[in-house]
C-alpha positions as YAML, in Angstrom:
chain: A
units: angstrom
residues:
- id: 1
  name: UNK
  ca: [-137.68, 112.67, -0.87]
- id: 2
  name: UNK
  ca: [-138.04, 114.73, 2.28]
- id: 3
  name: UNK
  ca: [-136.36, 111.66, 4.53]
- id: 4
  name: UNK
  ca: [-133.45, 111.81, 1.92]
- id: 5
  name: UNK
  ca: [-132.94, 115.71, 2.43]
- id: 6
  name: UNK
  ca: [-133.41, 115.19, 6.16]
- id: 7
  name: UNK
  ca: [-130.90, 112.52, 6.43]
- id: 8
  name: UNK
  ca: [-128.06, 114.70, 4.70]
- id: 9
  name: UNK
  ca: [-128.49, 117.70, 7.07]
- id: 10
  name: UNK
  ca: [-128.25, 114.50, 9.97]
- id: 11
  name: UNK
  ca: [-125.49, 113.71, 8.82]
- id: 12
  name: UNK
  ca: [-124.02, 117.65, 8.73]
- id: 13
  name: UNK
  ca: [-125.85, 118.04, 12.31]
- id: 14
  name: UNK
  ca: [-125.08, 116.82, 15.99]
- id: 15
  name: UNK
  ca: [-126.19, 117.04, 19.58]
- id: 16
  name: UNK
  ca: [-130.28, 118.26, 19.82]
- id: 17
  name: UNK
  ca: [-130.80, 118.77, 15.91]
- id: 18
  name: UNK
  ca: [-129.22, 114.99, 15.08]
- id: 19
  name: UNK
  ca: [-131.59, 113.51, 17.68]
- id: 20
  name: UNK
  ca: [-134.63, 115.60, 16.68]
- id: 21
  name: UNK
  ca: [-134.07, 114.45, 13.19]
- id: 22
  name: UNK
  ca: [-133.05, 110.96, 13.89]
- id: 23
  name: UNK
  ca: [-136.12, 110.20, 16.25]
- id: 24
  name: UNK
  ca: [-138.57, 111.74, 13.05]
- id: 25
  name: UNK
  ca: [-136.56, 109.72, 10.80]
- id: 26
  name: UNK
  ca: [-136.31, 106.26, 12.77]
- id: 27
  name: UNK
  ca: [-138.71, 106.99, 16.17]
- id: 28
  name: UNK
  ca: [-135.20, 106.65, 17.90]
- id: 29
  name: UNK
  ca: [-133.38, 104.51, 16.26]
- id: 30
  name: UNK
  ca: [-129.38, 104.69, 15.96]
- id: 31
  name: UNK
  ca: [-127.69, 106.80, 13.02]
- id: 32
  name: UNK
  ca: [-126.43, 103.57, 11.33]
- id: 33
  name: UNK
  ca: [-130.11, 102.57, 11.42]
- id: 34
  name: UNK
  ca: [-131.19, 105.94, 9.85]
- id: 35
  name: UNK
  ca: [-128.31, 105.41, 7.44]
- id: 36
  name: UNK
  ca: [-129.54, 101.44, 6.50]
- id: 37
  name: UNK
  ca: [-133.29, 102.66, 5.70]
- id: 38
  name: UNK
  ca: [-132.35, 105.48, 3.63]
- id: 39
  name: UNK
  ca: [-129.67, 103.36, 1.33]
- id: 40
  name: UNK
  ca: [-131.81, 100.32, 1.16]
- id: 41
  name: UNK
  ca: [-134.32, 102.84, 0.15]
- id: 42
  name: UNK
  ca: [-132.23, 104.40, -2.46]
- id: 43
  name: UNK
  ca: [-130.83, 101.20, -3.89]
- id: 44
  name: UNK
  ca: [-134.09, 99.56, -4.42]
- id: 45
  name: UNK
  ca: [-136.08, 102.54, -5.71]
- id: 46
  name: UNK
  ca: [-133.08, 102.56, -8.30]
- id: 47
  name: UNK
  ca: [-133.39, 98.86, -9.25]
- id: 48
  name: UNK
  ca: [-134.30, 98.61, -12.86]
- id: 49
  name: UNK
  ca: [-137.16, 96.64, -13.90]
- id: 50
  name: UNK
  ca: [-138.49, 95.54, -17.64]
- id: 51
  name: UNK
  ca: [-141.20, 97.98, -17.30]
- id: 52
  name: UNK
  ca: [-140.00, 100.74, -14.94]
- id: 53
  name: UNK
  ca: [-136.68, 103.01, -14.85]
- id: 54
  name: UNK
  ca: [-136.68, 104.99, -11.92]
- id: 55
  name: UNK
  ca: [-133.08, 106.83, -10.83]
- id: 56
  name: UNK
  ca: [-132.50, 109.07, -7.60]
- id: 57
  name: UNK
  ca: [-130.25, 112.25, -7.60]
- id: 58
  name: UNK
  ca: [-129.69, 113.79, -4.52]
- id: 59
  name: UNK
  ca: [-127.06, 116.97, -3.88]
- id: 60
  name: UNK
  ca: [-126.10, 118.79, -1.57]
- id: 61
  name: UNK
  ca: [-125.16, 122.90, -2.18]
- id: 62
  name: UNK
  ca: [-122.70, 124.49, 0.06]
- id: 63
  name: UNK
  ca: [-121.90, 128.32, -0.35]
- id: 64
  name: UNK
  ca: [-118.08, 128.80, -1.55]
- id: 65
  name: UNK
  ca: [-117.49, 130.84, 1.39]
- id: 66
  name: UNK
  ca: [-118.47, 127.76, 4.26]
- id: 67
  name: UNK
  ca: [-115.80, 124.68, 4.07]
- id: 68
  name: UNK
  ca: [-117.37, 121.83, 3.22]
- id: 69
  name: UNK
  ca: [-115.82, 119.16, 5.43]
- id: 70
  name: UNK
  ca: [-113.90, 116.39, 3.63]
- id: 71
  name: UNK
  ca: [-115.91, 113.57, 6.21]
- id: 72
  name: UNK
  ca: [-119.30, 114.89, 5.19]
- id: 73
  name: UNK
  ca: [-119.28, 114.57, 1.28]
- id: 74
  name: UNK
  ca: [-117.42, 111.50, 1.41]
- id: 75
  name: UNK
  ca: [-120.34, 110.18, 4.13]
- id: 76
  name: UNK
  ca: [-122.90, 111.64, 1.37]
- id: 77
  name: UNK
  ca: [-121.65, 109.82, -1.45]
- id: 78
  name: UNK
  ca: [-120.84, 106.60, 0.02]
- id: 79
  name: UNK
  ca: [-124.23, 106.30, 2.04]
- id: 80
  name: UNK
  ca: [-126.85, 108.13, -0.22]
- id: 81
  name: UNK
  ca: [-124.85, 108.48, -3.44]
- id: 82
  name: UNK
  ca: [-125.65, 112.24, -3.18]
- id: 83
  name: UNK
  ca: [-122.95, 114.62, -5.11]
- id: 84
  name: UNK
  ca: [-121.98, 118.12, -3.36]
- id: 85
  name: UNK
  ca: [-121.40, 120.96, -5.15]
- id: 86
  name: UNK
  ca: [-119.95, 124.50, -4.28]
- id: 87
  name: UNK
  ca: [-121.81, 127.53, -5.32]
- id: 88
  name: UNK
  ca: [-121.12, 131.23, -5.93]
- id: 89
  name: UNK
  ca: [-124.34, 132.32, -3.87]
- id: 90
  name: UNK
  ca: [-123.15, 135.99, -4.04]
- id: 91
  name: UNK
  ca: [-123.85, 136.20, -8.05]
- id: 92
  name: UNK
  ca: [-127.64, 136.33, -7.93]
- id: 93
  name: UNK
  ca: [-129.65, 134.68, -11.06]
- id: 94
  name: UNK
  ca: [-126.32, 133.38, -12.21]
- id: 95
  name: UNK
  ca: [-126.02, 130.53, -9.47]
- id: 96
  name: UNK
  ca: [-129.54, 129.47, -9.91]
- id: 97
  name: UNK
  ca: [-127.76, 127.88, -13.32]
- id: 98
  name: UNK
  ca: [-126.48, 124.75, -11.84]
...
């Protein structure tokens, strides 16, 4: 979802962008609040039913040439079991292939 997508860049934000983005995701609530409602969210739109099978992917694509900080995928995988991958941006077509 969009909340999911807007919760990883939180988490790769801070000062005015974090807030911005935390008061649309939570009205102003605290980062470990924004953190709670998206993996409750993610853990019970993955629950398996009888009748319905419903899994969430979420990655994140960093360019090889930015470092991807250590802190932020770890953060992304523990909180909304989101994957990162690095990309070779500079080879056209070719990266679209992922």
């Amino acid at each position: 979802s969009a909340g999911i997508a807007l919760s990883l860049l939180m988490e790769a934000s801070d000062g005015e962008t974090r807030s911005q983005i935390m008061e649309f995701l939570a009205a102003g609530g605290s980062i470990d609040e924004v953190r709670s409602i998206y993996t409750s969210l993610i853990a019970n739109v993955s629950q398996k039913s009888r009748n319905v099978i419903v899994q969430v992917a979420s990655s994140v694509f960093v360019d090889k040439r930015i470092r991807l900080s250590k802190d932020y995928a770890d953060s992304v995988k523990r909180i909304y079991a989101a994957t990162t991958r690095v990309i070779d941006y500079t080879r056209g077509a070719a990266s679209a292939k992922v």
